[in-house]
C-alpha positions in Angstrom: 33.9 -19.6 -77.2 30.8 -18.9 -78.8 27.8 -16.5 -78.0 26.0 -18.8 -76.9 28.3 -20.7 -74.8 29.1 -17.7 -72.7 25.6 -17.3 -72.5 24.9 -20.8 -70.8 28.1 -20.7 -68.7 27.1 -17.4 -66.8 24.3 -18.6 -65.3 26.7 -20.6 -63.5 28.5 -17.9 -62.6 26.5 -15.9 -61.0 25.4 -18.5 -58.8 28.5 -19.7 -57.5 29.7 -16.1 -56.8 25.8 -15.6 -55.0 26.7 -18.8 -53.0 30.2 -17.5 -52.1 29.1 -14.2 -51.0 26.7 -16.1 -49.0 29.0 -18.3 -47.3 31.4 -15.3 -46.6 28.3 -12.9 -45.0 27.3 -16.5 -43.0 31.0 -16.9 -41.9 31.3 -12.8 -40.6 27.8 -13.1 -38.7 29.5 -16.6 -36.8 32.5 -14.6 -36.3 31.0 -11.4 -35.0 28.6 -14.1 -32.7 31.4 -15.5 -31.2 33.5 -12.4 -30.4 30.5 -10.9 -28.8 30.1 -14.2 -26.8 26.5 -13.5 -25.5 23.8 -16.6 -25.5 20.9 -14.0 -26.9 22.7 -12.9 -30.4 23.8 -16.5 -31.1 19.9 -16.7 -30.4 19.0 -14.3 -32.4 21.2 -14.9 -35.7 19.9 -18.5 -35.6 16.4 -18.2 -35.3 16.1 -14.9 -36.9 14.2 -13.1 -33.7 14.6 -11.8 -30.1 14.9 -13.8 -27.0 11.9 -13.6 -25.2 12.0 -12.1 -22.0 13.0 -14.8 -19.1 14.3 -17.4 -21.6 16.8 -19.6 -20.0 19.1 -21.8 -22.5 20.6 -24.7 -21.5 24.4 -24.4 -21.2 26.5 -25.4 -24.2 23.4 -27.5 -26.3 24.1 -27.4 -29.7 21.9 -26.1 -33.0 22.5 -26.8 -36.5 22.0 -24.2 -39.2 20.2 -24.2 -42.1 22.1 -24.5 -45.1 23.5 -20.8 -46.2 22.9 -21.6 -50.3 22.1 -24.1 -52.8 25.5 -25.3 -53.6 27.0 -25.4 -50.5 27.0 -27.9 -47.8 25.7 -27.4 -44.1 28.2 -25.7 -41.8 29.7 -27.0 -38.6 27.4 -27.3 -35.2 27.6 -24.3 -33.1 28.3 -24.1 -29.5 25.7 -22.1 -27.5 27.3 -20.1 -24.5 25.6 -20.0 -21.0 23.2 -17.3 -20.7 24.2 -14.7 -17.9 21.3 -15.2 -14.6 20.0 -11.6 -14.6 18.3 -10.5 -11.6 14.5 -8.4 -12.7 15.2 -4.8 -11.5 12.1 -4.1 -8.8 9.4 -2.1 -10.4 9.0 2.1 -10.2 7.4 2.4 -7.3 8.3 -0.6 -5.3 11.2 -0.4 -2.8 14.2 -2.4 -2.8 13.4 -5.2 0.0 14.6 -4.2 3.2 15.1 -0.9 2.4 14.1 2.5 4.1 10.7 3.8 2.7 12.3 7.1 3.4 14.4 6.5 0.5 11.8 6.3 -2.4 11.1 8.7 -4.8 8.2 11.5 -3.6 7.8 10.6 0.1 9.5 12.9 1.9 8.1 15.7 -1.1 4.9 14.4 -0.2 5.8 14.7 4.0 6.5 18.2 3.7 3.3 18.7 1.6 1.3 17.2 4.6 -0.1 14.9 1.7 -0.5 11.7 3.8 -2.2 9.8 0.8 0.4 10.7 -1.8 3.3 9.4 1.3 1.9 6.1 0.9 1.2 5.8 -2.5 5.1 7.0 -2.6 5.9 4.1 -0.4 4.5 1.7 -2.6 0.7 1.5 -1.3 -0.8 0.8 1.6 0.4 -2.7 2.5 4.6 -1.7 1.6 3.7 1.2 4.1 2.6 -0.4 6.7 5.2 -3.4 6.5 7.7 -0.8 6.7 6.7 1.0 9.3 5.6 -2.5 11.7 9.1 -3.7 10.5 11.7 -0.5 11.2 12.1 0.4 7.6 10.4 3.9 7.8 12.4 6.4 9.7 10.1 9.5 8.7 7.6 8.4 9.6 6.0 9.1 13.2 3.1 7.3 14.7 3.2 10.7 17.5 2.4 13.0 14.7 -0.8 14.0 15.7 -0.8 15.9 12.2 -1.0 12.5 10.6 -3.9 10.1 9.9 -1.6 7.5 11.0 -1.3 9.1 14.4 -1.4 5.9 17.4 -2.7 7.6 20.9 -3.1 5.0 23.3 -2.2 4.8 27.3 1.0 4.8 26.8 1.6 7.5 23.6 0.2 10.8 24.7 -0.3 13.4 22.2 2.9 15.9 22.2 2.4 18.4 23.0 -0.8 17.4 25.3 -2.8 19.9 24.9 -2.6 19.6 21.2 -5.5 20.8 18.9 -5.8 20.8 15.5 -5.8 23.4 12.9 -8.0 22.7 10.6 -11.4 21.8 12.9 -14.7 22.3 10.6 -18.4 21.8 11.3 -19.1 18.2 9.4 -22.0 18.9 6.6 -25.0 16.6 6.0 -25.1 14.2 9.5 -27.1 15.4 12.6 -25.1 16.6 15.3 -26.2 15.9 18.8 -23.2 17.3 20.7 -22.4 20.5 18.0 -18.6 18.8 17.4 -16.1 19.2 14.9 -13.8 17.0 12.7 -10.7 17.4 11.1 -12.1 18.6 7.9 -10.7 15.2 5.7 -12.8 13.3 8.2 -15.9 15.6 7.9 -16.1 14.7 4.5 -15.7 10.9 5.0 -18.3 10.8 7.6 -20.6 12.5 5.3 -19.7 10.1 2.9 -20.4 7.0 5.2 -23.7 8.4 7.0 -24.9 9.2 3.4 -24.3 5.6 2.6 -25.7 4.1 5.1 -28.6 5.7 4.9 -30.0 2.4 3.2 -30.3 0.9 6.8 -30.7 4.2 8.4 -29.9 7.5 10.3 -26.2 7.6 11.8 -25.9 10.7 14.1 -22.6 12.1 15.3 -22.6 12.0 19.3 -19.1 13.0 20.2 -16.2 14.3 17.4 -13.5 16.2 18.6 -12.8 17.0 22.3 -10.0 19.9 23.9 -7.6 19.1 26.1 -9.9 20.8 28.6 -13.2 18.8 27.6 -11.4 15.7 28.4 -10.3 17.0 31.9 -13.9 17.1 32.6 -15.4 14.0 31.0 -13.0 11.9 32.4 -13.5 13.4 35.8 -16.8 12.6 35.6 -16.4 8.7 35.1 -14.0 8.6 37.7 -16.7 10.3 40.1 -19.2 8.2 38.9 -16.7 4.8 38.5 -13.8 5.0 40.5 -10.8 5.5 38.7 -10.0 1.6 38.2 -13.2 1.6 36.2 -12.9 5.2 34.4 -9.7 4.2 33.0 -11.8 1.1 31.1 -14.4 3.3 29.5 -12.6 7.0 29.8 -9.3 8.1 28.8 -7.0 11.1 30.7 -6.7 14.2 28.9 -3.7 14.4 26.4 -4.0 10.3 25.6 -8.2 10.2 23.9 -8.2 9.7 20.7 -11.0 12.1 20.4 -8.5 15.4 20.8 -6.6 13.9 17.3 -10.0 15.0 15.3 -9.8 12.4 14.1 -12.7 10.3 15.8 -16.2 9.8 17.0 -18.6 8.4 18.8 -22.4 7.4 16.3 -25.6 6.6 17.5 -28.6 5.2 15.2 -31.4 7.4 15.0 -35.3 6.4 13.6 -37.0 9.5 14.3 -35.4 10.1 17.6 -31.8 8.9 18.4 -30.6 5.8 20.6 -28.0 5.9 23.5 -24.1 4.3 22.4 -24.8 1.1 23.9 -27.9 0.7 21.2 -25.9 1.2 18.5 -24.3 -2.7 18.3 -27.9 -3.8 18.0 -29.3 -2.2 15.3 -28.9 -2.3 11.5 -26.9 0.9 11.6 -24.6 -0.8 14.1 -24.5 -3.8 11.9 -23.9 -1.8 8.7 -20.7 0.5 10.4 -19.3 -2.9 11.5 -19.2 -4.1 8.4 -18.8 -1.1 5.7 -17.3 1.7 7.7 -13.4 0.8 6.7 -14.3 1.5 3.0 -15.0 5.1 4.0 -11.6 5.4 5.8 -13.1 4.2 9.3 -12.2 1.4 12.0 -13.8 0.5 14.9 -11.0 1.1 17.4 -12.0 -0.7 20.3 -13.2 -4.2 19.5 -14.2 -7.0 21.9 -11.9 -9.3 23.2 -8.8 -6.5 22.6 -8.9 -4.9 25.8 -5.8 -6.6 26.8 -4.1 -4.9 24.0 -6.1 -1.5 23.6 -7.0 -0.5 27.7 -10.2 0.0 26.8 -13.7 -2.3 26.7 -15.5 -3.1 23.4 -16.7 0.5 21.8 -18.9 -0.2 18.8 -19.8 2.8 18.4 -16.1 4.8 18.7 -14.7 5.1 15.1 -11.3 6.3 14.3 -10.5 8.0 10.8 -7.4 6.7 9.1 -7.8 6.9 5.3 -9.4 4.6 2.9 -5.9 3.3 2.1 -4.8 2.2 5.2 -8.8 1.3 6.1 -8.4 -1.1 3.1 -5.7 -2.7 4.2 -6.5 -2.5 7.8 -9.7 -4.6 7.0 -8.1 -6.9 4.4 -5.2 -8.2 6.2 -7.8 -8.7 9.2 -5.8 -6.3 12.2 -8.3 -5.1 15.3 -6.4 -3.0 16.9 -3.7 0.1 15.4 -1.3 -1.3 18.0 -1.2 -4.5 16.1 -1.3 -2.9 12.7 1.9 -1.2 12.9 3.3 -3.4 15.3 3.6 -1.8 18.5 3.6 -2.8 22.1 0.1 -3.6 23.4 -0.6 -0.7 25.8 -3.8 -1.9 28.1 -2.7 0.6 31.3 -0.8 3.8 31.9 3.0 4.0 32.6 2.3 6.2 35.4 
């Protein structure tokens, strides 16, 4: 054969063995698809690209390949497997549903810390807490933990032990004090924070903030000398089941020079303002109208209860009235004894 024979009949050559090792690499990849038997590399080899996530095939369709090389024809129709149903894991941070809160990652670190804000961002935020604990799914956590912001005192939950005081009672900076009280220091600094706010409408003085075992033996005394006890229990609570003691609460008056009595407070634009603002400062009203079936107690604008901005949030969001409600307990309107 001549020079230039060989010449023209390479060419050829090359191409068919191109084309062969073509067909043999195509035949491997269907071979290597099958034995691994999963829907996303059959996917993958015949598009050229990952499955996006959540992509469902349909069970056994078929696909026809493009063809492998020039010379040869297209190859037979492949069979698609099902895709395996995969479950999406829950996200970091979220609990398993039903499980115990208890059980994620950082709570009870963040319990023995006394960091009540990093327990429920632990939990999940505000809402997973409190569905937990209103649905059973929180065994560390105590609503008779007077340490806690999420500390329920009503006629029926004393404090334990009664006489309880708290231990970190500080002078609250920047809000007129009629009555010289204290606040736990956390809720100092949010009440600064609200009567500094509202400060748009008005003054907000601090009547009444935290009150001893012993200061509550007297006050209530009084409105049962005054009242009768029937009436007292209405408007006063014993000592060892005010809120008050917890440091955690208090009573504001609006003030325009000189200050107004508690029941002004609902008709004013102070009174209008903590009705409608305080729970983004950490603060509920505790004692609303039309609750006193549920709470003991008649309507208190004026008696605010610190509970965190978290829980405030969510307190005011979901559209709750009373803590008893919030976290699902028994309505306690009179005293067991």
């Amino acid at each position: 054969m001549t020079e230039s024979a060989r010449r023209s009949v390479a060419p050829r050559h090359r191409r068919m063995r191109r084309g062969v090792r073509a067909a043999r690499a195509a035949g491997l990849m269907v071979v290597g698809i099958l034995l691994v038997g999963g829907s996303a590399a059959v996917t993958m080899a015949l598009t050229g690209g990952p499955v996006e996530a959540g992509l469902q095939l349909t069970p056994w369709t078929t696909s026809t390949a493009a063809p492998v090389g020039p010379d040869l024809a297209q190859p037979a129709t492949v069979r698609v497997l099902p895709a395996p149903r995969i479950e999406a894991a829950p996200q970091s941070g979220q609990a398993e549903p039903g499980a115990d809160i208890c059980e994620q990652p950082g709570v009870r670190d963040a319990l023995d810390a006394g960091d009540d804000a990093a327990v429920i961002e632990a939990a999940g935020g505000a809402a997973a807490f409190r569905d937990a604990v209103a649905g059973g799914k929180a065994d560390c956590i105590s609503l008779g933990d007077p340490e806690r912001i999420w500390l329920v005192v009503n006629k029926t939950r004393p404090y334990d032990p009664l006489d309880h005081r708290p231990a970190d009672l500080t002078a609250v900076s920047g809000v007129r004090n009629l009555a010289g009280g204290f606040l736990r220091a956390d809720a100092g600094t949010a009440l600064t924070a609200m009567v500094t706010a509202a400060r748009s409408v008005g003054e907000l003085a601090m009547e009444s903030g935290y009150r001893s075992f012993a200061t509550q033996t007297a006050t209530y005394a009084g409105q049962v000398s005054a009242r009768g006890a029937e009436h007292a229990d209405l408007v006063s609570a014993r000592p060892g089941y005010s809120e008050h003691q917890s440091g955690l609460t208090l009573d504001v008056v609006a003030c325009n020079g000189g200050c107004g009595t508690l029941d002004d407070l609902a008709g004013t634009p102070q009174g209008e303002w903590v009705a409608a603002h305080a729970w983004e400062y950490g603060w509920i009203v505790r004692y609303e109208a039309d609750r006193t079936g549920i709470t003991g107690y008649l309507p208190e604008p004026w008696h605010l209860r610190y509970i965190g901005t978290d829980l405030a949030a969510e307190y005011h969001e979901g559209g709750w009235h009373t803590l008893e409600e919030f976290f699902g307990l028994p309505a306690a309107p009179d005293y067991l004894g």
